[in-house]
C-alpha positions as CSV (number, residue, x, y, z in Angstrom):
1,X,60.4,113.5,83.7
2,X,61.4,112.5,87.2
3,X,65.2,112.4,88.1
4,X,66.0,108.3,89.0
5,X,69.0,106.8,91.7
6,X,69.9,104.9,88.7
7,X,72.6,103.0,90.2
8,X,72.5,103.0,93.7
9,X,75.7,101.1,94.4
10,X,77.8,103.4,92.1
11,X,76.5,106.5,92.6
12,X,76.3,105.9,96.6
13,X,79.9,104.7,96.4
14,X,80.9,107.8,94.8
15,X,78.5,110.2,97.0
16,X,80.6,108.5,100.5
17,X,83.9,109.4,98.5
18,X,83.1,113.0,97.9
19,X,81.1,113.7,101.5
20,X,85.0,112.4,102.9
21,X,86.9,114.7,100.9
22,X,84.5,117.9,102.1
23,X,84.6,116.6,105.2
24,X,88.7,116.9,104.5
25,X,88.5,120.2,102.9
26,X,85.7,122.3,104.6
27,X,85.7,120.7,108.5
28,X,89.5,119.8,108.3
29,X,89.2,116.7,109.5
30,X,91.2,114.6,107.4
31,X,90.2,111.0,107.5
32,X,92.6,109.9,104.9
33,X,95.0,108.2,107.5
34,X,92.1,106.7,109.6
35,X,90.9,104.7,106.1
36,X,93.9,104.0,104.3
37,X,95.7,100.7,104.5
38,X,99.3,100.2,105.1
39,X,101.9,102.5,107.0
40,X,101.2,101.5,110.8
41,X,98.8,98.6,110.0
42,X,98.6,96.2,113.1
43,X,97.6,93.0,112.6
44,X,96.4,92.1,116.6
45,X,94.3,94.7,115.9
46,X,90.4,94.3,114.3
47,X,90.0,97.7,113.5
48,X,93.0,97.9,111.1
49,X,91.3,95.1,109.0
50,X,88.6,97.5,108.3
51,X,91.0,99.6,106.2
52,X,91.0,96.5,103.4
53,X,87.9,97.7,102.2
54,X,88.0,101.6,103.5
55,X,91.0,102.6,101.4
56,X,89.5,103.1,98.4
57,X,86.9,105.8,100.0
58,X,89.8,108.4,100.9
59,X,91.6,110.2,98.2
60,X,94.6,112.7,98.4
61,X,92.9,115.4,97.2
62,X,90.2,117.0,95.0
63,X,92.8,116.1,91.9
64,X,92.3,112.4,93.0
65,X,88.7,112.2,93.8
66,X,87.8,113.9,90.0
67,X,90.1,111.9,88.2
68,X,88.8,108.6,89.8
69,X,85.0,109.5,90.0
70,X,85.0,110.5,86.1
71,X,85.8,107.3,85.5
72,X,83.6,105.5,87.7
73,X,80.4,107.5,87.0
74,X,81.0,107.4,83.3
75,X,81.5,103.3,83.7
76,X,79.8,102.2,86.9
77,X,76.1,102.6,85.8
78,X,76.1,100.8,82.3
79,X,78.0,97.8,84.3
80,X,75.9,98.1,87.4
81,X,73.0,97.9,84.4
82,X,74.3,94.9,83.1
83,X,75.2,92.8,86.2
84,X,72.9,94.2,88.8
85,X,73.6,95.8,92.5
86,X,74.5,93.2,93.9
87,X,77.0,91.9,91.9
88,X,78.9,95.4,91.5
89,X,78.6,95.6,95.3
90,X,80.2,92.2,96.0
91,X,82.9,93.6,92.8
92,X,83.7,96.9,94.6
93,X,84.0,95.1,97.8
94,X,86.5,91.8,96.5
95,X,88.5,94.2,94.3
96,X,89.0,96.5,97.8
97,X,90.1,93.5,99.5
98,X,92.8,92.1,97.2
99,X,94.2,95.4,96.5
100,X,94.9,95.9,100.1
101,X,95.6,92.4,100.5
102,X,98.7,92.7,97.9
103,X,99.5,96.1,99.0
104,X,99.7,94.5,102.2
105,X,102.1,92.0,101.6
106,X,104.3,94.0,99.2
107,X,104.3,97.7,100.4
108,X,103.1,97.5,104.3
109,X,105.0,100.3,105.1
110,X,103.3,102.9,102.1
111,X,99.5,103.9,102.7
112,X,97.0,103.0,99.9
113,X,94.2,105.3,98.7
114,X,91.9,106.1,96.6
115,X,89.8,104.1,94.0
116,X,92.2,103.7,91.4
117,X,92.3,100.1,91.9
118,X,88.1,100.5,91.4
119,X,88.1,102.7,88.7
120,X,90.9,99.6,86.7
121,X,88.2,97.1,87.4
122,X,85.4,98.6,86.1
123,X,87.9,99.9,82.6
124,X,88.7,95.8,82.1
125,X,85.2,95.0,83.4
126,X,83.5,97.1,80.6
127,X,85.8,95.8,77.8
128,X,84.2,92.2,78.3
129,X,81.1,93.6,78.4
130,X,79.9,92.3,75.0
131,X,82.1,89.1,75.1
132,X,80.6,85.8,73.4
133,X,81.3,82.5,74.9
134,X,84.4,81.2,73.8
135,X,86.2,84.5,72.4
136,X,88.6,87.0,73.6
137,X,87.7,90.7,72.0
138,X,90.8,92.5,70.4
139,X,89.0,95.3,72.2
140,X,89.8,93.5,75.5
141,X,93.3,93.2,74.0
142,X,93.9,96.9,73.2
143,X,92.7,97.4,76.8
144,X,94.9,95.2,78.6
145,X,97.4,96.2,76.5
146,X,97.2,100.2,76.7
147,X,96.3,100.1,80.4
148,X,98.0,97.5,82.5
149,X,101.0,97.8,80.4
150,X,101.3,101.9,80.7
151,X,100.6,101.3,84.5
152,X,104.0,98.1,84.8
153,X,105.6,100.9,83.0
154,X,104.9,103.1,85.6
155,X,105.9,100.8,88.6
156,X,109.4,101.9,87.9
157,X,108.8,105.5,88.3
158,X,108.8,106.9,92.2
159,X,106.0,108.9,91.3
160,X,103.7,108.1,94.6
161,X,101.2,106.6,92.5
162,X,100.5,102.8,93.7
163,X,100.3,101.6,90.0
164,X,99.8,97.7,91.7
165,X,96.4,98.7,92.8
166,X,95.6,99.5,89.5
167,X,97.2,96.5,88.1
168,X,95.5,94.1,90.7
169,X,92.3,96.1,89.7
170,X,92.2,95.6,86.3
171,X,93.1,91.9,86.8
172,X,90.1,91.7,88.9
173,X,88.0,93.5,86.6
174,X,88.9,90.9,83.7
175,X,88.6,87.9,86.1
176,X,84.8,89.1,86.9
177,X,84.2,89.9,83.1
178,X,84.9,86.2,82.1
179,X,83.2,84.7,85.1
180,X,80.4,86.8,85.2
181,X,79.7,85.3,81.1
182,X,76.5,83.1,82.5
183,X,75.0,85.2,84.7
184,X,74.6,88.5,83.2
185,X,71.4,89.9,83.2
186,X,69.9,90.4,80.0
């Protein structure tokens, strides 16, 4: 048996997450602030647009990372399976932008990171997985349910935990669930 890059867009995703946090823990050069969006975001300046999509690379700490890479190794390949690389690339990369869009416009004085906001997309992106034409799962339901409403919960603790992004996340992960319906591969 020979050991395969099964899906090159997750597991790369997760393999730039975890060289950032060594790079934070064992050359102490913490690039957290550098990639997260929000707190002194200028908008004359190009390079602070970069952080809409970098965000979700940095994580607090090794707490963070694990608990958001569990997640995405466990769902990422059986949805990068279904829909291909290219569509969970162009996922990853939307669902960056409109968290740090909305966390932008409604918190521009926090920083945002982590893949939080990822790892909700891919949890309501795998409970449509399976979906028929025409019908909502109870499944998808439960999900919604459990998940978005434990996190609007949440959003009234002060817990430093951006429960939006996982909100906005999850919202994006159902959006591309429906819409993805047709062009699935098989």
């Amino acid at each position: 048996m020979k050991i395969q890059y099964n899906a090159p867009v997750i597991l790369t995703f997760s393999l730039v997450c975890t060289i950032f946090m060594l790079i934070k823990s064992f050359l102490f050069i913490d690039l957290t602030t550098a990639f997260a969006i929000g707190g002194d975001f200028q908008y004359s300046d190009p390079i602070d647009y970069f952080t809409l999509f970098t965000h979700v690379l940095a994580h607090g700490d090794w707490d963070h990372l694990m608990s958001n890479m569990l997640y995405i190794l466990l769902l990422g390949p059986i949805l990068e399976e279904k829909y291909g690389s290219k569509a969970m690339f162009w996922m990853l990369v939307v669902t960056s932008l409109i968290t740090g869009v909305i966390h932008l416009i409604l918190y521009s004085h926090e920083m945002l990171v982590g893949a939080s906001g990822i790892v909700f997309m891919l949890i309501l992106l795998i409970s449509v997985v399976n979906v028929q034409r025409g019908q909502i799962p109870i499944s998808f339901l439960l999900i919604v349910v459990l998940f978005i409403g434990q996190e609007l919960l949440r959003m009234m603790d002060d817990n430093n935990i951006s429960e939006l992004a996982h909100v906005i996340g999850g919202i994006c992960g159902a959006f591309f669930g429906f819409r993805l319906l047709k062009t699935s591969k098989r």
